[in-house]
mmCIF file as Biopython writes it, N, C-alpha, C and O atoms, coordinates in Angstrom:
data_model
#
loop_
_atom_site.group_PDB
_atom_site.id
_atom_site.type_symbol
_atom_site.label_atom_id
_atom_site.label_alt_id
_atom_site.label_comp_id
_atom_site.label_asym_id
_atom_site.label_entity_id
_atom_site.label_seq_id
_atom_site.pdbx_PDB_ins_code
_atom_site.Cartn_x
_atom_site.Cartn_y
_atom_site.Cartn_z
_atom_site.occupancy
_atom_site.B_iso_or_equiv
_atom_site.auth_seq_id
_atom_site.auth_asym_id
_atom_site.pdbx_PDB_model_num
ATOM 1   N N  . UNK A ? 1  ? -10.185 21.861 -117.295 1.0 0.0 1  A 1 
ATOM 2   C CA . UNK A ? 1  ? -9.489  22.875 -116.571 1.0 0.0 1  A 1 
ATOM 3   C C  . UNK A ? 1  ? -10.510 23.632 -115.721 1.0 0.0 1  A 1 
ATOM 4   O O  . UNK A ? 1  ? -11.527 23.969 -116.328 1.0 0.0 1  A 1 
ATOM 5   N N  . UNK A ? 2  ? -10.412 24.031 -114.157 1.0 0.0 2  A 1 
ATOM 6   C CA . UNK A ? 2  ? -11.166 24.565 -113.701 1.0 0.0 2  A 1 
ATOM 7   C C  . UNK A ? 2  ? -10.223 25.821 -113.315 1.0 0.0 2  A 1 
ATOM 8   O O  . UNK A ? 2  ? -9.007  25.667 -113.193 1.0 0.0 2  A 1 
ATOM 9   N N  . UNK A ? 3  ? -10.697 26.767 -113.176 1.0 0.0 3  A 1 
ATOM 10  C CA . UNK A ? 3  ? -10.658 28.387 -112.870 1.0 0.0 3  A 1 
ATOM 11  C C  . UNK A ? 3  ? -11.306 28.338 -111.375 1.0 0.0 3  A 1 
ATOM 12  O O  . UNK A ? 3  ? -12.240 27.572 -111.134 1.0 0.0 3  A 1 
ATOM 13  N N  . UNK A ? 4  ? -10.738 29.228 -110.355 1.0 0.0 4  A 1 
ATOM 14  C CA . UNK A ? 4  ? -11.195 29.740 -109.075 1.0 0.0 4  A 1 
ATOM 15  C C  . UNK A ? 4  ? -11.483 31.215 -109.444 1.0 0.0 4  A 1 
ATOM 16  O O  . UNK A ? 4  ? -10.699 32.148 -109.614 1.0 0.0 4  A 1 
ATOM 17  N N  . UNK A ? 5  ? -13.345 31.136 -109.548 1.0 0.0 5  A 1 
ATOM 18  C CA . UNK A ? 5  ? -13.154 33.095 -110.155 1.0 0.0 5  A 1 
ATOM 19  C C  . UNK A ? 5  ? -13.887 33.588 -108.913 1.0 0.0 5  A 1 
ATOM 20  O O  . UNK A ? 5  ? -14.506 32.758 -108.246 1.0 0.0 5  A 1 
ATOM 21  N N  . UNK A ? 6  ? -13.870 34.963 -108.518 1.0 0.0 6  A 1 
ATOM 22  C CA . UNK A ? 6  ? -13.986 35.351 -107.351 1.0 0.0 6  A 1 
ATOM 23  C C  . UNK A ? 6  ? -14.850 36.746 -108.085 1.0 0.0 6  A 1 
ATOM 24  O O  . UNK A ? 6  ? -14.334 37.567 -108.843 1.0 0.0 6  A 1 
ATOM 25  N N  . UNK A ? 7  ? -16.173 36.733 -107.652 1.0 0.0 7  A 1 
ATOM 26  C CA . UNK A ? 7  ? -16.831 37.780 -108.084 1.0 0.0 7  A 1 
ATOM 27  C C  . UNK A ? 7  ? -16.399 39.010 -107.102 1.0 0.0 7  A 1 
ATOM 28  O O  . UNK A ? 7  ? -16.096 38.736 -105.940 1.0 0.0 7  A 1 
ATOM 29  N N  . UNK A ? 8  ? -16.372 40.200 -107.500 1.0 0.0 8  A 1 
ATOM 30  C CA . UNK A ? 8  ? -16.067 40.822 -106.316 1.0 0.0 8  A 1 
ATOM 31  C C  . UNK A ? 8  ? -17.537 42.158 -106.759 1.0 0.0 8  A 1 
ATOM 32  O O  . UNK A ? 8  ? -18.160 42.249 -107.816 1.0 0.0 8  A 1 
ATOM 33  N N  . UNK A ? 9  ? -17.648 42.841 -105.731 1.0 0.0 9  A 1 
ATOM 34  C CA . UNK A ? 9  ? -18.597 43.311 -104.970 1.0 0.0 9  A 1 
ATOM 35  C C  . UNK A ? 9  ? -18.543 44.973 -105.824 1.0 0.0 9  A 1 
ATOM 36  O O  . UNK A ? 9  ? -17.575 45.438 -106.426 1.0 0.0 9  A 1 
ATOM 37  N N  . UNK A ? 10 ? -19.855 45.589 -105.635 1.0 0.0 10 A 1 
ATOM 38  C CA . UNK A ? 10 ? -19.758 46.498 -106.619 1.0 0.0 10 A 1 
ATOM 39  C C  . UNK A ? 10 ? -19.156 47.844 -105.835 1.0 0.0 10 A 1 
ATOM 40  O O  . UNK A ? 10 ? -19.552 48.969 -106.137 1.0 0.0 10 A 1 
ATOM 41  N N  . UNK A ? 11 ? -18.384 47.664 -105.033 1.0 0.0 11 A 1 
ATOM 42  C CA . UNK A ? 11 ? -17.807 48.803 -103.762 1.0 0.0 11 A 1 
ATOM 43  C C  . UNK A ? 11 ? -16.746 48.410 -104.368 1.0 0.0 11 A 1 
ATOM 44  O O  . UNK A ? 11 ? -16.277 49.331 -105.037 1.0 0.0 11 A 1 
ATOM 45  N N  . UNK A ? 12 ? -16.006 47.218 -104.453 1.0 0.0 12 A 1 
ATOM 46  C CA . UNK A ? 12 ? -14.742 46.793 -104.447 1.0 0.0 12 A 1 
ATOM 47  C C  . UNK A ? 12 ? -13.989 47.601 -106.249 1.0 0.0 12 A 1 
ATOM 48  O O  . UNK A ? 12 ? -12.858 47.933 -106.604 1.0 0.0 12 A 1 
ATOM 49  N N  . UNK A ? 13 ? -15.299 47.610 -106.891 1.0 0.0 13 A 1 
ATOM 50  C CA . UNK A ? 13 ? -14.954 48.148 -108.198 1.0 0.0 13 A 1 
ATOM 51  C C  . UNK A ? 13 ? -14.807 49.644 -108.379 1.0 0.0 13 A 1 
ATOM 52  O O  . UNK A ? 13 ? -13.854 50.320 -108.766 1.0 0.0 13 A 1 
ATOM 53  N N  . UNK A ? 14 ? -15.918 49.932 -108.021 1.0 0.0 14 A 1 
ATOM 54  C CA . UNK A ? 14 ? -16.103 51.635 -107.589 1.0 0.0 14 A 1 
ATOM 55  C C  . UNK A ? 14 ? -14.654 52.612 -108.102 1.0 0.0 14 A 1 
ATOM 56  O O  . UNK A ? 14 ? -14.720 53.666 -108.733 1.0 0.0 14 A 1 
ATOM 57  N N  . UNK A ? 15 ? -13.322 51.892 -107.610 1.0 0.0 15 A 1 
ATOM 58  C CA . UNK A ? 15 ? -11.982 52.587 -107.637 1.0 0.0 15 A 1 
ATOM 59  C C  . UNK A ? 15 ? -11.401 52.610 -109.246 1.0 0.0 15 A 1 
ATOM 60  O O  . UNK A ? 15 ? -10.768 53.389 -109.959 1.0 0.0 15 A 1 
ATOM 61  N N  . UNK A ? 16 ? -12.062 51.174 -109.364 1.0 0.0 16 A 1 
ATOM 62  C CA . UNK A ? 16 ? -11.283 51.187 -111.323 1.0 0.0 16 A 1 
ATOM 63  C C  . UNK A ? 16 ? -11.493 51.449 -111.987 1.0 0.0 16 A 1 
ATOM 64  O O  . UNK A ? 16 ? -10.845 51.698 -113.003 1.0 0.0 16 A 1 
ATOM 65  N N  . UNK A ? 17 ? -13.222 51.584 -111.593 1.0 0.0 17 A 1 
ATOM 66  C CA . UNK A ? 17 ? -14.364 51.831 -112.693 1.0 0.0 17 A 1 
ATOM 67  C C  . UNK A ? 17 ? -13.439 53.652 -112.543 1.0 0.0 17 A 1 
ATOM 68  O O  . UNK A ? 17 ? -12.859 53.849 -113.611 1.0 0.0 17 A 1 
ATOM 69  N N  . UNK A ? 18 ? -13.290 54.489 -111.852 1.0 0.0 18 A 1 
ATOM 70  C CA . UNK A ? 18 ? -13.227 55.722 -111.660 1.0 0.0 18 A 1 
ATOM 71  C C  . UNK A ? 18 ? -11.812 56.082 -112.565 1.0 0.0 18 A 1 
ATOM 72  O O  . UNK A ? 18 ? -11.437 56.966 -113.335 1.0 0.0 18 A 1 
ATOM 73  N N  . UNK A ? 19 ? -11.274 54.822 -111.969 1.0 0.0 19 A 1 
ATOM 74  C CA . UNK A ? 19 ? -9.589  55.588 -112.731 1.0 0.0 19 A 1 
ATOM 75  C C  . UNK A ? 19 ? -10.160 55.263 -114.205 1.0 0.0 19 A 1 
ATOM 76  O O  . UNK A ? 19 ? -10.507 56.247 -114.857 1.0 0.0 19 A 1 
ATOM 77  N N  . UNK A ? 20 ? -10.275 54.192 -114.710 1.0 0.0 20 A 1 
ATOM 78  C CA . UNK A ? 20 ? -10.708 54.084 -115.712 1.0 0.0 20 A 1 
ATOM 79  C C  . UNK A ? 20 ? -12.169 54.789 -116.749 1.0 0.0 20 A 1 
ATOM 80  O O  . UNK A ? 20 ? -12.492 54.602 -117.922 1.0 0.0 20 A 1 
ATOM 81  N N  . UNK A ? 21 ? -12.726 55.575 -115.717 1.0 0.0 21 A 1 
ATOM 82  C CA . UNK A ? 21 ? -13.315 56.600 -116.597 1.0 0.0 21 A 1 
ATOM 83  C C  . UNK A ? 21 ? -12.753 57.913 -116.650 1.0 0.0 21 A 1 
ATOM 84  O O  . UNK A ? 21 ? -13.536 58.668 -117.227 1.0 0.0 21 A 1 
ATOM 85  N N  . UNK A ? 22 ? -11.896 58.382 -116.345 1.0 0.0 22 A 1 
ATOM 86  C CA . UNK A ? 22 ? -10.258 59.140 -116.070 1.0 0.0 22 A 1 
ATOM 87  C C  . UNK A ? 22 ? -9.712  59.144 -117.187 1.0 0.0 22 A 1 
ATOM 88  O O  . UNK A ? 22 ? -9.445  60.086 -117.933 1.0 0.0 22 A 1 
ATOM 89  N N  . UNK A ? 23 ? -9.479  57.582 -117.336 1.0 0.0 23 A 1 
ATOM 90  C CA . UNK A ? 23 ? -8.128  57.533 -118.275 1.0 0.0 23 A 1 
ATOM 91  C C  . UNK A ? 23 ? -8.909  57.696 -119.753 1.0 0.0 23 A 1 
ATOM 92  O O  . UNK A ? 23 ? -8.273  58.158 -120.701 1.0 0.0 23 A 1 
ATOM 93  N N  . UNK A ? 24 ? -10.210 57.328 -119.899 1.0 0.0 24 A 1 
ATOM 94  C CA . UNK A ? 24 ? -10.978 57.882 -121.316 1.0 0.0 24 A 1 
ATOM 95  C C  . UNK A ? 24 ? -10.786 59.093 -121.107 1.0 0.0 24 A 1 
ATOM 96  O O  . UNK A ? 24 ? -9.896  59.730 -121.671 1.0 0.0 24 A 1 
ATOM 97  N N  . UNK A ? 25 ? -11.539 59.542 -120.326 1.0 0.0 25 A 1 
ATOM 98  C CA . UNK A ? 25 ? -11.765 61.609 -120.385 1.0 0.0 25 A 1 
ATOM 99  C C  . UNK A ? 25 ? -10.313 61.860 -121.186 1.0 0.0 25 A 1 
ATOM 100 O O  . UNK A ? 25 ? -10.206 62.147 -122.378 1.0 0.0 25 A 1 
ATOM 101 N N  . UNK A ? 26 ? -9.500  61.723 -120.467 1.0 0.0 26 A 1 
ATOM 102 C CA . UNK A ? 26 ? -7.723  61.884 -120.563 1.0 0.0 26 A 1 
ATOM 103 C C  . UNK A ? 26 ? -7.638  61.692 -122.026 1.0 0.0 26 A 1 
ATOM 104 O O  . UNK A ? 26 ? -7.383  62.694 -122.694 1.0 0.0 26 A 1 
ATOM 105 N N  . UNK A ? 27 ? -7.837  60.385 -122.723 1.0 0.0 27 A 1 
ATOM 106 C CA . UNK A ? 27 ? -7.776  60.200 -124.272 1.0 0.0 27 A 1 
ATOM 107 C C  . UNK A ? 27 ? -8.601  60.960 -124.767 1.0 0.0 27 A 1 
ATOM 108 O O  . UNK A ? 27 ? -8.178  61.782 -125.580 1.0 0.0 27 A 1 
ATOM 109 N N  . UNK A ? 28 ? -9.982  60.936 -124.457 1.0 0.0 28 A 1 
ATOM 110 C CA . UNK A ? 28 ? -10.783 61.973 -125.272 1.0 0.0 28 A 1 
ATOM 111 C C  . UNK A ? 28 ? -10.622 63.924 -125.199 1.0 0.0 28 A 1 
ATOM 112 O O  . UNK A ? 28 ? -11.523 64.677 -125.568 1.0 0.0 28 A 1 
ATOM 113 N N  . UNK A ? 29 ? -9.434  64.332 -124.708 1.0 0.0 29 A 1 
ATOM 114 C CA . UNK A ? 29 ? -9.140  65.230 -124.665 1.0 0.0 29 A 1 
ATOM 115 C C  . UNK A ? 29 ? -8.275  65.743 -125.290 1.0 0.0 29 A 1 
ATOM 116 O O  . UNK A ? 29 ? -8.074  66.913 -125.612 1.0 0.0 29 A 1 
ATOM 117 N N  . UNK A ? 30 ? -7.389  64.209 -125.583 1.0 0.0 30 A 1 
ATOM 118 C CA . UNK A ? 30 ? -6.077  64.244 -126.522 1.0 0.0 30 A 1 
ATOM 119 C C  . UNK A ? 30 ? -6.815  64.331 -128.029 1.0 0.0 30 A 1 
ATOM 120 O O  . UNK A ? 30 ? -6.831  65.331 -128.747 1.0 0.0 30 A 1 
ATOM 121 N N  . UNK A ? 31 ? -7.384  63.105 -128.306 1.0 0.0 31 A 1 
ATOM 122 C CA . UNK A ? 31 ? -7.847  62.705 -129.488 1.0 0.0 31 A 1 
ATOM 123 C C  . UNK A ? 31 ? -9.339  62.677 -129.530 1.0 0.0 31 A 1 
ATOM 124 O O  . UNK A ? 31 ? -10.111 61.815 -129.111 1.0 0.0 31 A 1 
ATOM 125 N N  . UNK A ? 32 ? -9.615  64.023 -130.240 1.0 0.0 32 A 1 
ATOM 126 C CA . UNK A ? 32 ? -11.596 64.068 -130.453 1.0 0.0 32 A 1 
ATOM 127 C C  . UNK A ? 32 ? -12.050 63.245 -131.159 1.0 0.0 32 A 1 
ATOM 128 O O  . UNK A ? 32 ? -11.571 62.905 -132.241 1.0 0.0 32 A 1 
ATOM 129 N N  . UNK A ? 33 ? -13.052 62.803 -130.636 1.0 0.0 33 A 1 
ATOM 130 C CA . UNK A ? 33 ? -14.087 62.131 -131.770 1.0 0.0 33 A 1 
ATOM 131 C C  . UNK A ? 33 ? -14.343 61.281 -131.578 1.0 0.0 33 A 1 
ATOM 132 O O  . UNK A ? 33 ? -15.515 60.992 -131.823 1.0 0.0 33 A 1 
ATOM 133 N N  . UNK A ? 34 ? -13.424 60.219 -130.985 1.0 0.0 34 A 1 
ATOM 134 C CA . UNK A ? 34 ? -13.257 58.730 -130.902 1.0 0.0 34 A 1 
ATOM 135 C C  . UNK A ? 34 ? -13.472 57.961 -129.652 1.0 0.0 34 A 1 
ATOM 136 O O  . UNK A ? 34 ? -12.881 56.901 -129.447 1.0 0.0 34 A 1 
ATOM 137 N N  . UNK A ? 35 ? -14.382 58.528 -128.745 1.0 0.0 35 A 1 
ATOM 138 C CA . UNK A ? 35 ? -14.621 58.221 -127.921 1.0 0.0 35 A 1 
ATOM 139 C C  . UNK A ? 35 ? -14.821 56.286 -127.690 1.0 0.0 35 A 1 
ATOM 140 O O  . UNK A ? 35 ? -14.424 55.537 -126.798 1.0 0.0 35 A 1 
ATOM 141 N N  . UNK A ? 36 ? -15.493 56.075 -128.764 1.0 0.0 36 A 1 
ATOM 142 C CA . UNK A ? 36 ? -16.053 53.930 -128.753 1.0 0.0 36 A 1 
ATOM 143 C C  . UNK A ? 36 ? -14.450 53.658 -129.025 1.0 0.0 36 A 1 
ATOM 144 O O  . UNK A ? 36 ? -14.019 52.680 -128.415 1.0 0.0 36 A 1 
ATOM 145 N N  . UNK A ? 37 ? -13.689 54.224 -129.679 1.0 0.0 37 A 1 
ATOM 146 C CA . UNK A ? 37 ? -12.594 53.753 -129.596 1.0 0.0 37 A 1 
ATOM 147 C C  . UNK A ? 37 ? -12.209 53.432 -128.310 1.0 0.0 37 A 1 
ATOM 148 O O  . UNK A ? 37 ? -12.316 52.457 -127.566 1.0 0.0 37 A 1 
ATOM 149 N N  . UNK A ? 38 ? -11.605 54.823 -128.257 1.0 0.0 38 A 1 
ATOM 150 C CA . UNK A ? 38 ? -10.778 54.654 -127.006 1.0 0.0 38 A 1 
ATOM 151 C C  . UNK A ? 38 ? -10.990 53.796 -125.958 1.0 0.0 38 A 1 
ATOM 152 O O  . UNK A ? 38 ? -10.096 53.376 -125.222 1.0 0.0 38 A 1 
ATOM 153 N N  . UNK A ? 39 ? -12.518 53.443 -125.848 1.0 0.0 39 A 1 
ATOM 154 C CA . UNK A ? 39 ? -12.921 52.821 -124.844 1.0 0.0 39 A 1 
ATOM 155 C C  . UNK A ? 39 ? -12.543 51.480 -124.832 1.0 0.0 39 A 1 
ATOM 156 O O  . UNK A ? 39 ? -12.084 50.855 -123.877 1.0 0.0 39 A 1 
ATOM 157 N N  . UNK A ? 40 ? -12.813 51.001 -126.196 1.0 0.0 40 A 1 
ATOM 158 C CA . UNK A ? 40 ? -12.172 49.447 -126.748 1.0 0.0 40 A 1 
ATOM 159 C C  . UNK A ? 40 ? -10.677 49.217 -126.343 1.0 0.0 40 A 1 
ATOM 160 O O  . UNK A ? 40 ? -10.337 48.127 -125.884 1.0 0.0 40 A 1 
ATOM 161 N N  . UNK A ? 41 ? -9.949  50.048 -126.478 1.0 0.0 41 A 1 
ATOM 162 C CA . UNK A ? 41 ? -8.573  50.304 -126.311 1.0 0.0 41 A 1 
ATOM 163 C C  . UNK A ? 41 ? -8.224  50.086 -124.998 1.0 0.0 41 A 1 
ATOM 164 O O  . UNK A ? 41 ? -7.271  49.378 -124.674 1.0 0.0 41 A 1 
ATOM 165 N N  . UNK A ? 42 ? -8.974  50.677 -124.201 1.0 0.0 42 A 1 
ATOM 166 C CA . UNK A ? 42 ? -8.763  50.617 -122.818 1.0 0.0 42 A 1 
ATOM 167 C C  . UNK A ? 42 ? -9.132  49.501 -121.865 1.0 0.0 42 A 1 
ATOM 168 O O  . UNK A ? 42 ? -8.741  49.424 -120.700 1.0 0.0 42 A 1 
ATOM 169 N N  . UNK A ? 43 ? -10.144 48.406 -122.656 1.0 0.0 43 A 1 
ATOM 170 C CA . UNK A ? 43 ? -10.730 47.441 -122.359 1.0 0.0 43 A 1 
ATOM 171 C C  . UNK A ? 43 ? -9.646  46.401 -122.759 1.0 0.0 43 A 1 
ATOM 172 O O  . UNK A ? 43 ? -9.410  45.501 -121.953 1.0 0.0 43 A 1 
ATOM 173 N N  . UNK A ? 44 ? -8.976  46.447 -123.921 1.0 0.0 44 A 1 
ATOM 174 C CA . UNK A ? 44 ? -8.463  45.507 -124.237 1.0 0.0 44 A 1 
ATOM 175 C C  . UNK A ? 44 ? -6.692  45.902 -123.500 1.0 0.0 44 A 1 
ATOM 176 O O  . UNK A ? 44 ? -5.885  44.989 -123.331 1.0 0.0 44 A 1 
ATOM 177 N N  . UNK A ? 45 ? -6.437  47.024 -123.231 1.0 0.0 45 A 1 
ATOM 178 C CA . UNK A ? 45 ? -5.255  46.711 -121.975 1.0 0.0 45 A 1 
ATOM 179 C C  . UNK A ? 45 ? -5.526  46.202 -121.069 1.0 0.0 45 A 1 
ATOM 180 O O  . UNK A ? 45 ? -4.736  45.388 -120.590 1.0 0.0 45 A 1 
ATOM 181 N N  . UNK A ? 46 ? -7.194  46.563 -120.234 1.0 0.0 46 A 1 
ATOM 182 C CA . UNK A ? 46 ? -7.039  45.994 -118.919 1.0 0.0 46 A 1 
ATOM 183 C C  . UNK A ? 46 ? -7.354  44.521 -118.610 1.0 0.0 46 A 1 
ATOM 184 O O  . UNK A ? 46 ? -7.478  43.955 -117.524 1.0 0.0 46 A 1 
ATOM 185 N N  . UNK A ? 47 ? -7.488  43.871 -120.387 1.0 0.0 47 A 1 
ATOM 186 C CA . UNK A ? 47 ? -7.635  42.521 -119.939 1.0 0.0 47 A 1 
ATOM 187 C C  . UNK A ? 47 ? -6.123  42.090 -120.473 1.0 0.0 47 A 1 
ATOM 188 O O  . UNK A ? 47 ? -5.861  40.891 -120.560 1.0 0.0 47 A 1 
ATOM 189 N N  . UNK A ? 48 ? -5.288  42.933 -120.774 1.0 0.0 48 A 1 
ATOM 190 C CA . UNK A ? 48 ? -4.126  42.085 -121.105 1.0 0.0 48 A 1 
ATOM 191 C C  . UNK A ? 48 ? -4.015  41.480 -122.644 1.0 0.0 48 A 1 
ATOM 192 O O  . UNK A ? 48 ? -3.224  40.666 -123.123 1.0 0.0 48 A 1 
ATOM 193 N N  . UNK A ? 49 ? -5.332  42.339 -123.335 1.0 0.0 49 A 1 
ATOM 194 C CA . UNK A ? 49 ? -5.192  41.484 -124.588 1.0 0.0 49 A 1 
ATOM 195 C C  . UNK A ? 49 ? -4.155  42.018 -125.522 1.0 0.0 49 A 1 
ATOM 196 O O  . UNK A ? 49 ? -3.177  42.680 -125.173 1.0 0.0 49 A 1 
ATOM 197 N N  . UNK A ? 50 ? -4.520  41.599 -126.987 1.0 0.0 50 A 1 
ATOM 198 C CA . UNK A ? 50 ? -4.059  42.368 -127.786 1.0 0.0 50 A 1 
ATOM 199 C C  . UNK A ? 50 ? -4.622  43.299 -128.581 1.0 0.0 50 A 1 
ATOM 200 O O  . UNK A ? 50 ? -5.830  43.073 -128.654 1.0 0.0 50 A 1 
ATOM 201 N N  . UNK A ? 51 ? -4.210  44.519 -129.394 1.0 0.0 51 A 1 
ATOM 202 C CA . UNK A ? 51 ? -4.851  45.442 -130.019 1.0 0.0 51 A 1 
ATOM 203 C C  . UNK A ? 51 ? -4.451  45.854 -131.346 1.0 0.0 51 A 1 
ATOM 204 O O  . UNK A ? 51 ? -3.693  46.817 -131.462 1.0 0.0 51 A 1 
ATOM 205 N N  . UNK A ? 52 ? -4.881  45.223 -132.373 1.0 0.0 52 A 1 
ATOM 206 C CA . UNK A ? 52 ? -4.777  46.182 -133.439 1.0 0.0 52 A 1 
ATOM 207 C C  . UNK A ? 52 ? -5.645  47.130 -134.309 1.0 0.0 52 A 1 
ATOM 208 O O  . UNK A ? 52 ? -6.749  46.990 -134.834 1.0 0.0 52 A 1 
ATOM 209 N N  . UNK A ? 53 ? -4.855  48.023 -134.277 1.0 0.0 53 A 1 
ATOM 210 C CA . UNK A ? 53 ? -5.568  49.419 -134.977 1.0 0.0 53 A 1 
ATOM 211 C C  . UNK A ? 53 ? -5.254  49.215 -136.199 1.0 0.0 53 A 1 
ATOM 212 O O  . UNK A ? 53 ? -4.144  48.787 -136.516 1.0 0.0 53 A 1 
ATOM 213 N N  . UNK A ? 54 ? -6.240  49.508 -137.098 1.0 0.0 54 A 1 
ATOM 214 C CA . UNK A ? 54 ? -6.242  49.730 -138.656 1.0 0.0 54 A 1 
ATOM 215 C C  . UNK A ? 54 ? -6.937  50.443 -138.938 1.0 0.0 54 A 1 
ATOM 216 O O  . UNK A ? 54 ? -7.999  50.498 -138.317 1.0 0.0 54 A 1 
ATOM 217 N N  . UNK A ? 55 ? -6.652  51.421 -140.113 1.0 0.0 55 A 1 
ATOM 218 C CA . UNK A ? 55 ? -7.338  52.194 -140.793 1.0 0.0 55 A 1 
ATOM 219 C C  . UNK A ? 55 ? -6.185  53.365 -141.614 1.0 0.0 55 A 1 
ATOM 220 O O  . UNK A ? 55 ? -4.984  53.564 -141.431 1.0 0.0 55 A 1 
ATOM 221 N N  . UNK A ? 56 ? -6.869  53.789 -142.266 1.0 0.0 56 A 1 
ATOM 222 C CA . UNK A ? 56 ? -6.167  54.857 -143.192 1.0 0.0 56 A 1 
ATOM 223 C C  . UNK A ? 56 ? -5.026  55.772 -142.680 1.0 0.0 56 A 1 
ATOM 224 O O  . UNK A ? 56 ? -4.943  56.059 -141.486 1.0 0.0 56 A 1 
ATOM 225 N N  . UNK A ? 57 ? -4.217  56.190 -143.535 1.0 0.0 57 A 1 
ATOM 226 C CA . UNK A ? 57 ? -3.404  57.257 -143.269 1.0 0.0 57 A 1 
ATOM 227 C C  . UNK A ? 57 ? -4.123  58.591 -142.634 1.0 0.0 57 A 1 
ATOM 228 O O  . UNK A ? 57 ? -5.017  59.212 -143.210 1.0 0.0 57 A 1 
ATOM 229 N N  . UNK A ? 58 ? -3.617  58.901 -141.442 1.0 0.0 58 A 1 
ATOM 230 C CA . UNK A ? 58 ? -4.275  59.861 -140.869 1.0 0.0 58 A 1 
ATOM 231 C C  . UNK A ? 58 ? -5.235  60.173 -139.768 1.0 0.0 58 A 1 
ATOM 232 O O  . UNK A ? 58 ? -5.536  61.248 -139.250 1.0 0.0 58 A 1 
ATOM 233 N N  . UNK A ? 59 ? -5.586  59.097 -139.574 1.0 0.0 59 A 1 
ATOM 234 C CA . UNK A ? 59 ? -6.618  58.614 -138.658 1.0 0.0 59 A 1 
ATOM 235 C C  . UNK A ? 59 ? -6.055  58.741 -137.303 1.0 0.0 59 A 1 
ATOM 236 O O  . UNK A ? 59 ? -7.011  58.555 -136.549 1.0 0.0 59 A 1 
ATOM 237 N N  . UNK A ? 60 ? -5.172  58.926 -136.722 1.0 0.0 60 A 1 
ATOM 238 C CA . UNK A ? 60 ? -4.923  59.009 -135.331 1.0 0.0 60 A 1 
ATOM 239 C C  . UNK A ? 60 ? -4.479  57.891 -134.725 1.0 0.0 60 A 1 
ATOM 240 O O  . UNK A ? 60 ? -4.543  57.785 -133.501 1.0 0.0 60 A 1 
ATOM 241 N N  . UNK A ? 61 ? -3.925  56.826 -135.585 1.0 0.0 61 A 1 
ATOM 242 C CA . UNK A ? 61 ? -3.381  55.694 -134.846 1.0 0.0 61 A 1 
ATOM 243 C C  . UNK A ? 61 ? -2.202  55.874 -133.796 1.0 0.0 61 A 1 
ATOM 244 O O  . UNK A ? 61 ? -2.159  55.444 -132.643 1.0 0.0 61 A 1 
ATOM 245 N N  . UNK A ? 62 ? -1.073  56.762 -134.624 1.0 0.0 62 A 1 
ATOM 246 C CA . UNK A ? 62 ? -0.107  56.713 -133.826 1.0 0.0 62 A 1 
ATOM 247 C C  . UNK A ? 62 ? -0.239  57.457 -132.873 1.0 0.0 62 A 1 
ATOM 248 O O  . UNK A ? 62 ? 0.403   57.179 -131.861 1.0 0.0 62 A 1 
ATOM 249 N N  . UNK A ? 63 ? -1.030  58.536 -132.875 1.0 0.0 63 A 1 
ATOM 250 C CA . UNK A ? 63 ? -1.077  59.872 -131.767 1.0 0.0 63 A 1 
ATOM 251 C C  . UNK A ? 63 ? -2.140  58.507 -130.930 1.0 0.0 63 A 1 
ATOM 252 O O  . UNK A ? 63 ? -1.530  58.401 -129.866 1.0 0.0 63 A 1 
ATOM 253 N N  . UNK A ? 64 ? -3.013  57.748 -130.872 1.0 0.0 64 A 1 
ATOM 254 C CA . UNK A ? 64 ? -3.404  57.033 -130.113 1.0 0.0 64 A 1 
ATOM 255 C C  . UNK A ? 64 ? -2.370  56.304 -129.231 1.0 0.0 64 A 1 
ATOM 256 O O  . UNK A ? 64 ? -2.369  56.298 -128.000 1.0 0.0 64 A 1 
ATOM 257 N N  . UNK A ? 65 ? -1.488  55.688 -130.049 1.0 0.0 65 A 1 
ATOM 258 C CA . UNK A ? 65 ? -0.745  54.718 -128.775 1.0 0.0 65 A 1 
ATOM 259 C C  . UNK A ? 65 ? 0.311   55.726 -128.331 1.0 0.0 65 A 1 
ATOM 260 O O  . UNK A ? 65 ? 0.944   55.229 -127.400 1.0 0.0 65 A 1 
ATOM 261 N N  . UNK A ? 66 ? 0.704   56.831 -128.605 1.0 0.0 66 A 1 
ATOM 262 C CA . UNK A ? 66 ? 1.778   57.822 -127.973 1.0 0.0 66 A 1 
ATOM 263 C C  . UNK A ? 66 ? 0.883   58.451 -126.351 1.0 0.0 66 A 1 
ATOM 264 O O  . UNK A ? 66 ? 1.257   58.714 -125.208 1.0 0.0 66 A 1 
ATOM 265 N N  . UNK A ? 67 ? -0.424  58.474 -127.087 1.0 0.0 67 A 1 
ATOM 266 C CA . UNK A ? 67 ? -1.347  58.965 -125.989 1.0 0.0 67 A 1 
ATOM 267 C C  . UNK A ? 67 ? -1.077  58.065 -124.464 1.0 0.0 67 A 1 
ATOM 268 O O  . UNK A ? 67 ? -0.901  58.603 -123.371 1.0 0.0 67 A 1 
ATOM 269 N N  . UNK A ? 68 ? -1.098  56.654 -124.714 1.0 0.0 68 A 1 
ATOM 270 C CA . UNK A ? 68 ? -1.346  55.958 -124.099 1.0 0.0 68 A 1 
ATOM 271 C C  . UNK A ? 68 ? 0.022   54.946 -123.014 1.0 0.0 68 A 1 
ATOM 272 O O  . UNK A ? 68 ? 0.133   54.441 -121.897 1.0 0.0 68 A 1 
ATOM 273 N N  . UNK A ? 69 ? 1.248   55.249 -124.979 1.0 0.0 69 A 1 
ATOM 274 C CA . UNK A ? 69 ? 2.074   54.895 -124.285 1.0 0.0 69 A 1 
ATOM 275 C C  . UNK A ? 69 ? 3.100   55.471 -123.129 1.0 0.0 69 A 1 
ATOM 276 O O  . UNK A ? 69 ? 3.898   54.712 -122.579 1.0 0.0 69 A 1 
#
């Protein structure tokens, strides 16, 4: 299988990189602390992946995806 990948240019990024350091600030304002999170979180929407959160009662899972959703 071959892929056509198209590097693009570090001007061309400049715009996503911005919204997307936005949309952390934005979570890390909602939910303290968790900054490596959030970031993972946000990486794995913008590739379309999937995400699961685990961890204990209390932890901020759901206030995470309410944040987001």
């Amino acid at each position: 299988m071959s892929e056509n990948t198209t590097l693009l240019k570090p001007a061309e990024l400049n715009p996503a990189t911005e919204i997307t350091r936005q949309i952390c600030q934005q979570m890390d304002r909602c939910l303290l602390g968790r900054e490596e999170l959030h970031k993972l979180v946000v990486v794995g929407l913008l590739s379309r992946g999937h995400i699961l959160l685990e961890g204990l009662p209390g932890l901020g899972k759901t206030a995470l995806v309410r944040t987001i959703g």
